[in-house]
N, C-alpha and C positions, 0 to 999 in steps of 0.2 A: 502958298502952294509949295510942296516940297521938292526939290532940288532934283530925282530924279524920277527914270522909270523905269519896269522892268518888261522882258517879254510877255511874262504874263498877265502885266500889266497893259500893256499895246495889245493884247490878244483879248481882253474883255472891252475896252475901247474900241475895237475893231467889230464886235458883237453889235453890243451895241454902246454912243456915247454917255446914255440917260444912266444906263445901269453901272458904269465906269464912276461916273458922278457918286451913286448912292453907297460903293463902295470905298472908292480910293478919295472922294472931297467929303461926301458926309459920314464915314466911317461906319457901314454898317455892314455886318457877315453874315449871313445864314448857314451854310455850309461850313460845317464844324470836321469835314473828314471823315471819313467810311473805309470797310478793311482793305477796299482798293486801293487807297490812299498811305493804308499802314502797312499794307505787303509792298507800295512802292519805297516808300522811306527804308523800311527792313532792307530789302532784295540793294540797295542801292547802298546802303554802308555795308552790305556782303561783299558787293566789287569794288569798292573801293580799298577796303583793307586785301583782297586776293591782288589785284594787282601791286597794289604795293609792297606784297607779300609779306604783311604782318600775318602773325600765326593767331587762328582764330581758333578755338574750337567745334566738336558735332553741335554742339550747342547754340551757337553764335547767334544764327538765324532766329531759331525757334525763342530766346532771350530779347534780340531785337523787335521782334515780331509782336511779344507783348508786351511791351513798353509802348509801341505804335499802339497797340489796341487801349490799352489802361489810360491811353491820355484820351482818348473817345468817348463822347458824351452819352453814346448809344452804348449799350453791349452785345456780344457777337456771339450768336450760339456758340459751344462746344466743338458740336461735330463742323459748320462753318469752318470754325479755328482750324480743324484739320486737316479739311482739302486746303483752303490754302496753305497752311505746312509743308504738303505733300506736296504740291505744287513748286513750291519754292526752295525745297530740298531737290526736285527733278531738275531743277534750273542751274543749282551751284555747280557740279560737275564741270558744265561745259565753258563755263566762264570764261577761265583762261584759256582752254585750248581752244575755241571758238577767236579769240584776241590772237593768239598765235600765230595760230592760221590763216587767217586776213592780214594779219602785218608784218610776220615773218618776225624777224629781230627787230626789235624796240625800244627804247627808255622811256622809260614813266619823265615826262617833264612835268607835270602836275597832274592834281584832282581838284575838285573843286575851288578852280580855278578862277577869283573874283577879279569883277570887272567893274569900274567906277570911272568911264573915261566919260570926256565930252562931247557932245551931241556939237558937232563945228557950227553947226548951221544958229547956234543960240548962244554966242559967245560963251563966257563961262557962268551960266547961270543955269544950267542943264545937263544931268548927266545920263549917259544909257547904266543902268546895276544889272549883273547877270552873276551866274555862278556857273561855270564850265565841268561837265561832270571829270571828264578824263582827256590830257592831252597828250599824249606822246609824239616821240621825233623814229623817225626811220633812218635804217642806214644812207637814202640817197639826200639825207638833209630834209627833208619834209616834215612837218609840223602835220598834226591828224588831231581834230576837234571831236570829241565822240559824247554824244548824248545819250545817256540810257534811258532804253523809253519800255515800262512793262505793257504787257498787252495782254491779250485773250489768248486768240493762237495764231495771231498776226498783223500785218498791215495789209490792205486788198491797195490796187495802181492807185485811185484814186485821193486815198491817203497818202501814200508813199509819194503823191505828188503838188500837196495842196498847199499853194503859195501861201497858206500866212503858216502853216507848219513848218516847211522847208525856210522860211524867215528870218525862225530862231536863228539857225545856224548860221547863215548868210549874214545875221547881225553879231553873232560872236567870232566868227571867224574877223568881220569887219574890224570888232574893237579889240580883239585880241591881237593882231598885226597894228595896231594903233597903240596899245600899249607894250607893245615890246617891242615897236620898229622892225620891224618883218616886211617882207616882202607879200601879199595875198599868194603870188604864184607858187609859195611853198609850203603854201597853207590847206589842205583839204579837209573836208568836213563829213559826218557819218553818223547815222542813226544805228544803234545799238538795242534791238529787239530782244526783250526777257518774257518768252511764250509762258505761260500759265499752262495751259490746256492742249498746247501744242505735242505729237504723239512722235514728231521727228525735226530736228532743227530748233532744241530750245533756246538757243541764242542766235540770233541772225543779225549779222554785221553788215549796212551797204553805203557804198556813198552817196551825198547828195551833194549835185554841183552848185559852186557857188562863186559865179561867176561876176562877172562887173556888171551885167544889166541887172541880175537879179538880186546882187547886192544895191545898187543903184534904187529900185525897185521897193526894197525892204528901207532903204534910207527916206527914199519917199515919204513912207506909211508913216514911219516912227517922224519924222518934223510935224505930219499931216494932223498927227495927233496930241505931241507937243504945242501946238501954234492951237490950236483948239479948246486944247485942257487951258492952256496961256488964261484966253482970252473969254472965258467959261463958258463957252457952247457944247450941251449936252441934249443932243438933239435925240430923240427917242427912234429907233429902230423897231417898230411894230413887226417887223418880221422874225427878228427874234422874243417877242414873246411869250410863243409858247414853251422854249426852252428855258426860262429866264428863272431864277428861284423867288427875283423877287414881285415877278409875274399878280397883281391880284392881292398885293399883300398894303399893308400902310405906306409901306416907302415907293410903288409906281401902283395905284390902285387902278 
């Protein structure tokens, strides 16, 4: 068994265990990425070099964008290719001043900010792996964990509120004050919305609380399925099969 896991690694585990198995123990992928996947990667080294404020060029985007597409197995119409362009040119603008303006004065303390600590609960033979998109510090001393998440033209409550979502954060805020001896209480956590199709608000910045129960909570899950994957219980979740890729196919027939 390999040494760690990641969130979206607990988050297919969570799905279901059967299908966690045919991925992450017997290696197999179906899902090779679509331009949703390739405008996230693109949109996502846009903010990362704007905030750090390396000079990119009008270009930037539209270069990254296909290189995401060119490693796709599929190909993507033309005209596709250029709504989302269009799309994703409407989105760079607000980037920073959308950062700004939610956090007033700030320092870049990192970007993809990797995490490789231990899971306490399994001595040192388990680790939690994460990649932290953006972390800055505030003038009052607070630490801000920000995850950039694209979307359509936004999140509705139910989203913005669904416990293994808000989780991530909850578990990187956790191993992020673990790995640099922080305090949690100066530590806050935040979804970072990149609208696609949104007509007003193409960046939306909000917190999500990540407290001691629902950190607690999200430690729970991630042992729950440590101590599982351990001990090789892949118990099948027939309720997510219809959303399942590998649904009907040779590996869960």
């Amino acid at each position: 068994m390999k040494q760690h896991i990641s969130y979206s690694e607990l988050s297919k585990w969570y799905a279901c265990p059967y299908q966690h198995k045919i991925v992450y123990v017997d290696n197999n992928k179906l899902f090779k990425g679509n331009i949703f996947t390739a405008f996230g990667s693109a949109i996502h080294k846009v903010c990362e070099n704007l905030i750090l404020d390396s000079p990119i060029g009008n270009d930037f985007f539209e270069e990254e964008f296909s290189k995401e597409l060119d490693s796709l197995e599929e190909s993507v119409l033309p005209e596709e290719k250029d709504i989302f362009l269009k799309q994703g040119q409407n989105i760079i603008p607000h980037i920073l001043p959308a950062a700004k303006e939610y956090f007033g004065e700030y320092e870049v303390v990192n970007t993809e900010e990797e995490l490789y600590e231990l899971i306490e609960a399994f001595g040192d033979d388990n680790n939690f792996k994460g990649f932290i998109d953006l972390v800055v510090k505030t003038s009052d001393g607070k630490y801000h964990i920000i995850d950039w998440k694209t979307c359509s033209w936004g999140w509705n409550l139910q989203k913005r509120t669904d416990k293994l979502i808000t989780y991530q954060l909850a578990l990187y805020k956790h191993f992020f004050a673990k790995k640099h001896n922080i305090d949690t209480k100066l530590i806050e956590t935040h979804f970072a919305l990149l609208k696609r199709t949104s007509k007003k608000e193409r960046v939306e910045i909000f917190r999500v609380t990540s407290g001691e129960k629902k950190t607690n909570n999200a430690m729970a899950l991630l042992e729950k399925a440590v101590n599982n994957i351990k001990r090789n219980r892949h118990i099948k979740n027939r309720l997510s099969c219809a959303k399942c890729e590998f649904h009907k196919t040779k590996h869960c027939p």
